[in-house]
C-alpha positions in Angstrom: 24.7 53.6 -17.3 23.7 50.2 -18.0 26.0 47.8 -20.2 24.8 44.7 -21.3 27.1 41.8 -22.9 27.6 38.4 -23.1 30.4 35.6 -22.2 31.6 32.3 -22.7 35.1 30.3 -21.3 36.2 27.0 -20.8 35.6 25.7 -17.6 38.6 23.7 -16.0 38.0 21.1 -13.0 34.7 23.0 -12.2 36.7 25.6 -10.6 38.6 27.5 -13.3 37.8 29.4 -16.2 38.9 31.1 -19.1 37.0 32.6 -21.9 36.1 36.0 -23.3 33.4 38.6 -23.0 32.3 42.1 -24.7 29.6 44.5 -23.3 28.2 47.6 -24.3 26.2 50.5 -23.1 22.8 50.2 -23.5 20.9 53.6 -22.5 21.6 57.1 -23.6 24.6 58.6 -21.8 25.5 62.4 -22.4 28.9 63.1 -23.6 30.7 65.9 -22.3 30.8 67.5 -25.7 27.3 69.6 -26.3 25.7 69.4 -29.8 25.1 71.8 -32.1 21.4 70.8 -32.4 21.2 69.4 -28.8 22.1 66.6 -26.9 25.2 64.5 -27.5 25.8 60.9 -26.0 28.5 58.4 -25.9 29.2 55.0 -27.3 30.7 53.0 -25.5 32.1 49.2 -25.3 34.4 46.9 -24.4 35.6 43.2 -24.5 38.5 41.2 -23.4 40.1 37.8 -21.5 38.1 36.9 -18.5 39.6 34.9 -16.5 37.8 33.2 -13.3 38.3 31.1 -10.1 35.1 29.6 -8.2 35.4 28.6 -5.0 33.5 25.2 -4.0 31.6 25.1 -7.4 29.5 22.0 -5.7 27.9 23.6 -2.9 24.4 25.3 -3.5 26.3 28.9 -3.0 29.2 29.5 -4.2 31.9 32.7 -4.9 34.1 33.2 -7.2 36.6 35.7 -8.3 36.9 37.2 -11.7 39.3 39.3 -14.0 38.7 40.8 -17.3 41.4 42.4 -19.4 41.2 44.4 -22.5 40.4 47.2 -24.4 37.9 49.3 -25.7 36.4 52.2 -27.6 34.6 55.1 -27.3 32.9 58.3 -29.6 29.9 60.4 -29.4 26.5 60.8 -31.7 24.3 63.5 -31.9 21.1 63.8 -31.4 18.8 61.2 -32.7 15.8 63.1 -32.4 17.3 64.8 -35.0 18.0 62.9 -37.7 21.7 62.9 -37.4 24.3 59.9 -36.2 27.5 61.6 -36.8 30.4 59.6 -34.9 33.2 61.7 -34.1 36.6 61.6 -32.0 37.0 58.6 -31.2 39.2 56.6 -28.9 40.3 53.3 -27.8 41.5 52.4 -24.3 42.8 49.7 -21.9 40.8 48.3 -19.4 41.1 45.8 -16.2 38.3 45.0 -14.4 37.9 42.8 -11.0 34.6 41.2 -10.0 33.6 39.4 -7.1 30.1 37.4 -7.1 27.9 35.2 -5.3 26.5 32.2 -7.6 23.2 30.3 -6.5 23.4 26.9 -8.6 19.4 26.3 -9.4 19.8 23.4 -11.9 22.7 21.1 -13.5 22.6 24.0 -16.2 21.5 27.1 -15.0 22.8 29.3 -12.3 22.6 33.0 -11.0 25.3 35.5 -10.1 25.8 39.2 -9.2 28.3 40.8 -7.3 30.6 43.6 -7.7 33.2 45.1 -10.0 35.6 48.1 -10.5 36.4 49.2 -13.7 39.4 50.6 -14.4 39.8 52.5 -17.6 43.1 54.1 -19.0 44.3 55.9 -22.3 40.8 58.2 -23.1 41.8 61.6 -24.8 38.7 61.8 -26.3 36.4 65.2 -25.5 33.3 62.6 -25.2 34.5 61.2 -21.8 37.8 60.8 -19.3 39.2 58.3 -17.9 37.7 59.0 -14.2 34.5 59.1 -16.1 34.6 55.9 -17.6 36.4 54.4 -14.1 34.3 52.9 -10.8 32.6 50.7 -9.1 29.6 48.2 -11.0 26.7 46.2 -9.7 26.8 42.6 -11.9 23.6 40.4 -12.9 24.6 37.3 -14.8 22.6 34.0 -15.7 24.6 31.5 -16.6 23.7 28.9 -18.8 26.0 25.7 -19.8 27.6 22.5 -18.1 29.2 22.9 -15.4 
């Protein structure tokens, strides 16, 4: 699956910072539940507190170490081939997920990150998706744009 999103915080002595963030998924992802008129596939998003501590911010590479906690929802849509957008059971859920990157500082005002996360996802009873499903391990691209 690939989610796409966006994020902004408050940075605090150049090394801490809290903000907020929502992503979504972006491709077609099939639901567990089959269609009557064929493929079904999920939505699927999520936003929350981020909340993140960068090591040496000065130096030309950097890490830091990130949290987001929230909540989210889910449902399923039919076919769009077909004509039809029907959302049905849908859920919301609790979700906590830990990143660590690797930031390359490129100018004053830009800078480039990816690392690694594991999303942990809890309260799905929805037939679209399960919590193990929804759960694991994600590769992270971010450009970051502001003053830091």
């Amino acid at each position: 699956a690939i989610l796409v999103g966006g994020r902004g915080g408050w940075i605090i002595n150049h090394s801490f910072i809290i903000g907020g963030g929502g992503y979504g998924l972006a491709n077609n992802v099939k639901a567990k539940v089959p269609g009557p008129y064929g493929e079904r596939y999920l939505n699927f998003g999520y936003g929350g507190l981020e909340l993140e501590y960068v090591s040496e911010p000065q130096r030309l590479i950097n890490y830091s170490f990130q949290t987001l906690i929230g909540a989210g929802g889910i449902s399923w849509r039919d076919d769009q081939a077909r004509g039809t957008m029907q959302n049905s059971d849908s859920d919301t859920f609790f979700i906590v997920e830990p990143a660590v990157n690797a930031t390359l500082n490129v100018t004053a005002y830009f800078r480039i990150s990816g690392g690694v996360s594991y999303r942990f996802v809890s309260g799905v009873q929805s037939s679209a998706s399960s919590n193990p499903d929804l759960s694991g391990p994600s590769g992270v691209l971010t450009f970051r744009f502001g003053k830091f």
